[in-house]
Structure formats: C-alpha cells, structure tokens
C-alpha positions in Angstrom: 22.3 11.1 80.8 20.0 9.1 78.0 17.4 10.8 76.6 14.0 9.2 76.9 10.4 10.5 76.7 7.6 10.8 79.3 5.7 7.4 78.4 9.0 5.4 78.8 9.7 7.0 82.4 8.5 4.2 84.2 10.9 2.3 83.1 13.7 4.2 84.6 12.5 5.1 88.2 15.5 5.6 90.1 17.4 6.9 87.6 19.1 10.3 86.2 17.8 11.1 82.6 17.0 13.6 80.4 13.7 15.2 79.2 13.3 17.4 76.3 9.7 19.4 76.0 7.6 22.1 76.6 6.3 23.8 79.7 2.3 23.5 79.7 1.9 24.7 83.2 4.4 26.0 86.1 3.9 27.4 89.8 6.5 28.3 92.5 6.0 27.9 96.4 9.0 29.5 98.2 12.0 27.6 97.0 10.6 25.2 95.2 9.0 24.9 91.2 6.8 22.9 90.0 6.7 22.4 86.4 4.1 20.5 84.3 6.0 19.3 81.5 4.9 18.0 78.1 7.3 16.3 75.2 4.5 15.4 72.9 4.4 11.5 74.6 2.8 12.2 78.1 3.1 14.5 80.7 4.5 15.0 83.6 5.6 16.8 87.4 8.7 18.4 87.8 9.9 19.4 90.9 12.9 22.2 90.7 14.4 22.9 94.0 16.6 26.0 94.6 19.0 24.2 96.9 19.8 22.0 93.7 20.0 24.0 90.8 21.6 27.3 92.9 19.9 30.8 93.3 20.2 32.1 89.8 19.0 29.3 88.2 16.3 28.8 90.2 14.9 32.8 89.6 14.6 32.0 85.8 12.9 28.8 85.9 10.2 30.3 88.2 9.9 33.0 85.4 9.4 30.7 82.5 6.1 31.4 80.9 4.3 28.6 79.1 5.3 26.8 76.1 9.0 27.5 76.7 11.0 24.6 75.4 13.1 23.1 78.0 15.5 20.1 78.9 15.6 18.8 82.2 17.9 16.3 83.4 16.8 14.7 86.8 16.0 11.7 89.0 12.8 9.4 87.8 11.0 8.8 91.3 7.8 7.3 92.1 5.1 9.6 93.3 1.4 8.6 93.9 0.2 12.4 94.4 1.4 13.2 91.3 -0.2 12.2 87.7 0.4 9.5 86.1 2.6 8.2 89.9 5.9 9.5 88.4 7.8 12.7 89.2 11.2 14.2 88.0 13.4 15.7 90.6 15.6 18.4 88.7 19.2 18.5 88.8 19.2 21.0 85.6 16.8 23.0 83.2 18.3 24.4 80.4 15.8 26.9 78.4 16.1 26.2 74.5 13.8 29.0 73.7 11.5 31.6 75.6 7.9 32.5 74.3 8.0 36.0 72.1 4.5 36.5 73.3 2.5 35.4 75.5 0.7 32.1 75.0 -2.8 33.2 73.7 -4.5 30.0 74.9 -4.0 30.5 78.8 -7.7 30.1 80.0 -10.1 27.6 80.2 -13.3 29.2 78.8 -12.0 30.3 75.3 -14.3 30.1 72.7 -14.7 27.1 70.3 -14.4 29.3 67.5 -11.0 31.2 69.1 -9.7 27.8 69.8 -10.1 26.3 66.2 -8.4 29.3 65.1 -5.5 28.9 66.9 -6.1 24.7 66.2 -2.3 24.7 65.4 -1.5 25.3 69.0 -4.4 23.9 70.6 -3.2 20.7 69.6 -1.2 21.0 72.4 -4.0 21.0 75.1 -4.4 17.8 77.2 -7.7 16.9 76.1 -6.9 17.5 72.3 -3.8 15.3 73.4 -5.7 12.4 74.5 -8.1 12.7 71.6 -5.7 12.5 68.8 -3.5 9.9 70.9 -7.0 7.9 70.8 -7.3 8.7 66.8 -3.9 7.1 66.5 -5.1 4.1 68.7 -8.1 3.6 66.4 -5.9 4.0 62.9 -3.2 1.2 64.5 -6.4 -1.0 64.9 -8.0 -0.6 61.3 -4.2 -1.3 59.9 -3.5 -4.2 62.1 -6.9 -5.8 61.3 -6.3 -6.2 57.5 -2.6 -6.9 58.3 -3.6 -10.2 60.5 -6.2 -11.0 57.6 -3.6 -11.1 55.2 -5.7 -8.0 53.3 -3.6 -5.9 50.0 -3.5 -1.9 50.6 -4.3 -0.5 48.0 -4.0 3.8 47.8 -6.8 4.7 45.4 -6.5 8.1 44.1 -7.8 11.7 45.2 -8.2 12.8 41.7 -11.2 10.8 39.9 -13.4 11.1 36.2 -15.8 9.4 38.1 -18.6 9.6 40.4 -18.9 7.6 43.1 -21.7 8.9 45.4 -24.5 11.3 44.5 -23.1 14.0 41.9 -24.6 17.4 43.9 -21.9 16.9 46.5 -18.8 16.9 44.4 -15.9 19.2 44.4 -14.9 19.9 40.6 -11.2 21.0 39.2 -10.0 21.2 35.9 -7.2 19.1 35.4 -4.9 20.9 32.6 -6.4 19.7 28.8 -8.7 16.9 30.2 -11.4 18.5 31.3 -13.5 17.8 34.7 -12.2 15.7 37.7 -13.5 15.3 41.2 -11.8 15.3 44.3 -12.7 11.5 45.5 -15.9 11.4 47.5 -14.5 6.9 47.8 -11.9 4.8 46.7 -14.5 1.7 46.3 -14.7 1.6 42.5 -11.0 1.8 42.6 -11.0 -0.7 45.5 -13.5 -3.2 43.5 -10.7 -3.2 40.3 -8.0 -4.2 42.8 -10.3 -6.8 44.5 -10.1 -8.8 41.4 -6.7 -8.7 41.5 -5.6 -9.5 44.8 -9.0 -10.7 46.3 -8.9 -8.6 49.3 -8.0 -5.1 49.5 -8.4 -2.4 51.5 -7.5 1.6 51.8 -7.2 4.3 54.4 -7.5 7.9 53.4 -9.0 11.1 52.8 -12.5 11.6 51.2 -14.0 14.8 50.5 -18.0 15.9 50.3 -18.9 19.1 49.1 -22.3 19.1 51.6 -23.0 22.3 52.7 -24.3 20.7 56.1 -23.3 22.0 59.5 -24.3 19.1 62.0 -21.9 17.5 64.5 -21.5 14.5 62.5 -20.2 16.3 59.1 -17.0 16.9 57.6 -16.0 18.7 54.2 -12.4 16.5 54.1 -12.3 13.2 56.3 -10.6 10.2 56.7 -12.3 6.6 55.2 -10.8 3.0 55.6 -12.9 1.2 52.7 -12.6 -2.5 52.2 -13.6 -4.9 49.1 -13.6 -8.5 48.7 -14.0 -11.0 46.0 -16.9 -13.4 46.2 -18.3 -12.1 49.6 -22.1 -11.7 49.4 -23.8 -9.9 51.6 -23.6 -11.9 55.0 -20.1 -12.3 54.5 -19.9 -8.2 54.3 -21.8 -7.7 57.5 -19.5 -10.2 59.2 -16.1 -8.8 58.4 -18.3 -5.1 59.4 -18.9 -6.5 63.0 -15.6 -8.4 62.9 -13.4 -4.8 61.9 -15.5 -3.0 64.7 -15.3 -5.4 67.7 -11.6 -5.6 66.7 -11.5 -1.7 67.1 -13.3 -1.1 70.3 -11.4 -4.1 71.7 -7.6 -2.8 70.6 -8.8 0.6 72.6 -9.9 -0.6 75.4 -6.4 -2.8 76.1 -3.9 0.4 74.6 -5.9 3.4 75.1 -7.6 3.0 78.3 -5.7 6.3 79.6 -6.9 8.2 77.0 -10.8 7.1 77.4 -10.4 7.8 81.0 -9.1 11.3 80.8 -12.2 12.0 78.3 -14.1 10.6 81.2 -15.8 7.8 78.8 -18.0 5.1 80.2 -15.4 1.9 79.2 -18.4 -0.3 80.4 -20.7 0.8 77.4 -17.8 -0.2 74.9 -16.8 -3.4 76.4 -20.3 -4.8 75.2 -19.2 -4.0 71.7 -19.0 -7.7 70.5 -20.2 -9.9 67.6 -23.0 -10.2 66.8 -24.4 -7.0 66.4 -28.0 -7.1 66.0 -29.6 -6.2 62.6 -33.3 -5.0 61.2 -34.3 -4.1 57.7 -34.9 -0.5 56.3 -38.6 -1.3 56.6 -38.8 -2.6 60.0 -36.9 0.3 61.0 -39.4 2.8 58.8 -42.4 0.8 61.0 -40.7 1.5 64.0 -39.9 5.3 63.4 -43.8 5.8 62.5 -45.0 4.3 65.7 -42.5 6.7 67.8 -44.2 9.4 65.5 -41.8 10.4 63.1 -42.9 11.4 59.8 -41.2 9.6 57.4 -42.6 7.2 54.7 -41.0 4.3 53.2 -38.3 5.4 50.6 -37.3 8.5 52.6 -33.7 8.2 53.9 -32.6 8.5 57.5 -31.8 11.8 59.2 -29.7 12.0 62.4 -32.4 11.7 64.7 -34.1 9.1 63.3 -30.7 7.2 63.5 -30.3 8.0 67.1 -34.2 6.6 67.9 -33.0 3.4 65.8 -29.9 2.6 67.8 -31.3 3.7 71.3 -33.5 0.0 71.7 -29.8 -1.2 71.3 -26.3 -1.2 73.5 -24.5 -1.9 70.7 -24.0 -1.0 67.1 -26.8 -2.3 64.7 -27.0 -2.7 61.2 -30.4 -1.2 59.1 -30.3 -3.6 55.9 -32.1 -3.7 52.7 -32.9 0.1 52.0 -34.9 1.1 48.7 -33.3 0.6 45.3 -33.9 4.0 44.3 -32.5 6.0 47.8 -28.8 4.1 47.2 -26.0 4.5 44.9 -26.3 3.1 41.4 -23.6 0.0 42.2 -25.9 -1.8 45.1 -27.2 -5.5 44.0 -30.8 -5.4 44.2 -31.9 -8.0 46.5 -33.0 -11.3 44.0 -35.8 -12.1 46.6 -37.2 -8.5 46.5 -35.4 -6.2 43.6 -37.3 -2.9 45.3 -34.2 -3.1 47.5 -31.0 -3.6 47.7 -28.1 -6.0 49.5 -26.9 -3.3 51.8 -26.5 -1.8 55.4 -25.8 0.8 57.0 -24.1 0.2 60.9 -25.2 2.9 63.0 -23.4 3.5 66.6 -25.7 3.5 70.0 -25.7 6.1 72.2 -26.9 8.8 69.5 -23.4 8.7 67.5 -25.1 7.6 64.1 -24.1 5.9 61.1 -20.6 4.8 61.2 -20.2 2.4 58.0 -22.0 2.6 55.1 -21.6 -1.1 52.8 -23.2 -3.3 50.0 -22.7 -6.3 47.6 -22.0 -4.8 44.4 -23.7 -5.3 41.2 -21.4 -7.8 39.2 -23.8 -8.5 36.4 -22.9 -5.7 33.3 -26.4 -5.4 31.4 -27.7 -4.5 35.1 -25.0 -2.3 36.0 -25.5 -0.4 32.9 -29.0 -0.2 33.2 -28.4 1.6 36.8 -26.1 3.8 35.5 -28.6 5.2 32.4 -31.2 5.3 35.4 -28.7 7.6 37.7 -28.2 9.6 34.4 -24.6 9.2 34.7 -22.2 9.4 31.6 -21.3 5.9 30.3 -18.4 6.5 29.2 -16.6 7.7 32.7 -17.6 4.1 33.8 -15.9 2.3 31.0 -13.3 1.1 32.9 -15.7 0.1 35.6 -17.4 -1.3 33.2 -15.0 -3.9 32.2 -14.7 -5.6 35.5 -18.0 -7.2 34.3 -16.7 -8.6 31.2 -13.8 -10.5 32.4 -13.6 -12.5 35.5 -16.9 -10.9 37.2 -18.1 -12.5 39.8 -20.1 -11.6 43.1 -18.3 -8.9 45.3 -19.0 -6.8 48.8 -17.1 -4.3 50.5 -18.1 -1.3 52.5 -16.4 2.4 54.0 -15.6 3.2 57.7 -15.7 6.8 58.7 -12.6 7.4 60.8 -13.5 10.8 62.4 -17.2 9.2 63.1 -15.8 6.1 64.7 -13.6 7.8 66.7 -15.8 10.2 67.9 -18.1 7.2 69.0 -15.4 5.5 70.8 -14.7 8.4 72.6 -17.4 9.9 73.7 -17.3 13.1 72.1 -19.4 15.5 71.5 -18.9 16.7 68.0 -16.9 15.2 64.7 -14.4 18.3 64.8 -12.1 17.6 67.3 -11.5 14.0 66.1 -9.3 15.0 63.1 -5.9 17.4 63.5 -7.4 19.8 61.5 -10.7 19.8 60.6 -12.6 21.1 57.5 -15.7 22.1 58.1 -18.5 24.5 56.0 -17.3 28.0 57.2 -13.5 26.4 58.5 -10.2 25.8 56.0 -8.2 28.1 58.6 -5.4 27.0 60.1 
C-alpha cells in the first residue's frame, strides 16, 4: 500500500493505503473502534472493526491510550458525518510505540500556564494545530510577495554593535575580546546597506526586545519580515505596506480558509482588507483621542488602548502618519514641509489587534543623520559604517518591519500574541 498523509486522502477515496500517526482520541462501541487519528497534516476517523482485523487485534487497539503511534492501512471512503467527509476503514493497525505514561494533557480545562509548560506537546492539540498551520500560511505569503516582486533576501545578523531602536530595551552579551553586542532588536540598518546594493531587499527573522511588558501583544523573541527600498519616499512605503498586507489576508483566505474556520474567525471582516487603507496623521489622531477623553497630549506616544479607539472608526487597517521628531528613532526623515515630525507610520489592525507594521523614509542626508545621532546620544563610532551609506551613492530610501506573531494573531482572531509562535518567549516564560 502507498503511503500518503491525511491532507492528500481525498485524492485516493476508494483506495487501500497506508497512514502513519498518532492516536489523539479513541472510543469503542461493541465491536467496533473508532480512532481519531493525527499524522501532523490533518486529521482524521478511523473506523476498526473486529470482524476485520480478528479478536486479538481488535482487544489491543481498543486499549490504545492517546498519543500511541500507529500505522493503519485501510480503505479511503467518503463519509459526510465524519470531519473533514473522509473516513478510513481498517484492514490493519500496527502499534509502533505505546505511551510510558499517561498523556498529561487529557482534559479540556487545563490551565494556560500548565499548558505552556507542556508547549512541547501541546503543539499537538487541534487548535494549536490550526494556529501554527495558519502561521505557516501567513510566512508562505510574506515570501511569495517579495518573490513575485522580484525582491533580494537578505539574512541580517542576530549579533549587532549597533542600536537600532531605543537602547533601554536591549539584551547585551560580551562577545569574546570585542567588547558589547546586542542581540538584534531589527535588521533595517543592515537592510538599508543591502538596499543600495540590490535596490530591493527584504528579511524574515527573529528580533528580540528586552521590555519587561506583560500585555497580550508583547513578545521577548519574535519573528519580523522587514523590507527596504532604494528611492521610495514615503507614499511609495505606505503603498507597498497596504500592498504586502492585502496580499496576506488575501493568500489566507484562498489556502487557509480551514484553519480560520476551526478558530471560528469572522472571514467576512478580512475579506474587506483591500487597498487603500485609510490614513490620518499623529495629530489628527491625538485630536481625536482627546475628544473621546483620553489623556494624552501631543508628543506622547500611543498605548494599546488608544490604538484600539484609533482603528475602531475603521474596518480595515489604518495607517497613523507623521508622529513627532523627538518620540521616533534617530533614522526617520523629518518631514521638509513640517521638520517637528517625521515621514513615518505606523499601520494599526481594526478590531483592537494594534500596531502591526511600524515604517519610515530614512534619513539619507549625513550632516542630518549625524546630527540625530549626537541628539539620541548614541556613540558615533558604532554608526560608522551606517555612516558611510551617506557618503557614496545616498540617495532617498523607505522601508519598514512586519510583526509576524502580531499579524497573525490579527488574521486569526486570537486572543493573545502567545500562541502564534511555536514557542513563545515571554517575561516570566523561556521554559520549554
């Protein structure tokens, strides 16, 4: 019999073929065993009858506890009772290896915090299987994207001299007789070198912020897909934002829709996730927050729930442009119409999901990138390589960084940033 896996089964109803996976579930009624089998692709019914498989056989498969690995060899047959429409009718089980234990995730209401301890075998619960299958879904989109544009990966590194992002959230290592590096907080400095090489360049990989914040939306390590271009000025940045995005969404919706459903997402909220995506300044937004009664004055950044009161008047995501000059990072290109500000967005999600790309045109001019870096009080000379981008061949440049995990939790429909990475590292959480 050919081996094949669950998600292929539909392509062989009527035929004998062989499974190899896991029991996630089992019950027996008289002389017949139904198993709920997983191989990592799908899942599915089988149904083990006595009068097939003989007496014996039958006693020990309607003893086999969950998460013993098994290959069945049966008949694909269509079923609309059972999930997914498909069934396997058993001719043989063979048992490759019994639990030693019993399978400590067995009920429904466990504990988050028992559950991510045992995140090496809750991996293998439905939902979590759906959600990562999604994740997957969502990382195939980002690549395909730049692939179709003709866009240059480029792997920056994880071990940096160099700050990228505020300096009080870094994690510090001494790297043999060097001295001080930082675990990468971006690869967009990096990014910005190769962009004036190859002209368009993107990267997909982890970050790390040493925030000791506990919210739904924060991870310690998390997955970025960063992008930089040569000559794009701002409009062109918020164009290729919306374009990445819809492309996203779209990609989901016609190769994930399984998944979303299982999660019980509303599909009709993200089918409205087209360009263009409507925009407002920092300061409209600012005027809009103080009429709804928040207290916030111009210059102070965004929290989560002033995010969320942002992108409620909209069904789609939105971008808040223009923010002060001195709440962003040093590299931003003040705005040449208003240098208080700078040429920059942030793209929040609707539905309360927050910010899920942060971007900017880049400073390209050196005396001015200088002078931000003496006003971040920032050592020159970690920036002299950065530096020198402006002396040769500068010229006007954009780019911004996705948050996977964030994204994907928005697409979902999930309630917290945790479950949308493998293994997540959190504040209190580097266990498994």
């Amino acid at each position: 019999m050919e081996w094949v896996y669950i998600e292929d089964l539909k392509d062989h109803i009527g035929e004998s073929v062989e499974l190899r996976g896991w029991v996630w579930r089992s019950r027996s009624s008289g002389k017949i065993s139904f198993i709920n089998f997983r191989d990592g692709t799908g899942f599915v019914q089988v149904v083990v009858e006595r009068s097939t498989i003989g007496d014996e056989k039958f006693k020990s498969v309607k003893k086999l506890p969950m998460e013993t690995s098994l290959i069945i060899r049966g008949k694909v047959r269509e079923e609309k009772r059972a999930p997914g429409g498909l069934e396997i009718l058993a001719e043989d089980v063979e048992v490759v290896s019994t639990p030693i234990e019993p399978y400590p995730i067995t009920k429904p209401d466990h504990g988050i915090d028992y559950l991510f301890d045992r995140r090496h075998l809750w991996l293998r619960s439905r939902r979590q299987f759906h959600i990562l299958r999604l994740r997957d879904k969502v990382i195939r989109a980002i690549r395909e994207f730049y692939w179709k544009r003709n866009f240059v990966l480029i792997d920056t590194p994880i071990f940096t001299g160099a700050i990228g992002e505020a300096a009080g959230n870094l994690f510090e290592l001494d790297y043999f007789d060097y001295g001080k590096v930082y675990l990468a907080q971006t690869g967009q400095l990096y990014l910005e070198a190769a962009a004036l090489a190859f002209g368009k360049v993107y990267n997909l990989g982890p970050t790390f912020r040493a925030e000791k914040s506990k919210t739904r939306r924060h991870l310690i390590e998390f997955w970025m897909n960063e992008a930089e271009v040569a000559y794009y000025e701002h409009e062109d940045n918020l164009k290729l934002q919306e374009d990445l995005v819809s492309y996203i969404v779209k990609y989901v919706l016609e190769n994930g829709l399984e998944h979303l459903e299982f999660l019980k997402r509303d599909i009709k909220r993200l089918e409205k996730v087209e360009p263009p995506f409507p925009r407002i300044t920092y300061t409209e937004a600012v005027k809009f927050l103080q009429k709804k009664g928040f207290d916030i004055e111009w210059g102070d950044d965004f929290g989560g729930d002033e995010e969320t009161a942002i992108a409620e008047q909209f069904d789609k995501p939105v971008f808040v442009t223009h923010y002060p000059r001195k709440a962003k990072a040093f590299y931003m290109q003040p705005d040449p119409e208003n240098p208080d500000v700078v040429l920059c967005d942030d793209l929040l999600a609707p539905e309360g999901y927050g910010e899920i790309i942060g971007a900017s045109q880049r400073i390209h001019d050196y005396d001015l990138l200088v002078e931000r870096i003496k006003e971040f009080n920032l050592p020159l000379e970690a920036y002299d390589w950065y530096l020198d981008l402006r002396k040769w061949g500068s010229v006007p440049h954009s780019g911004f960084g996705l948050g996977v995990e964030r994204t994907i939790v928005w697409i979902a429909g999930l309630e917290h940033v945790r479950e949308a990475i493998p293994f997540p590292r959190t504040l209190y959480r580097v266990h498994p």
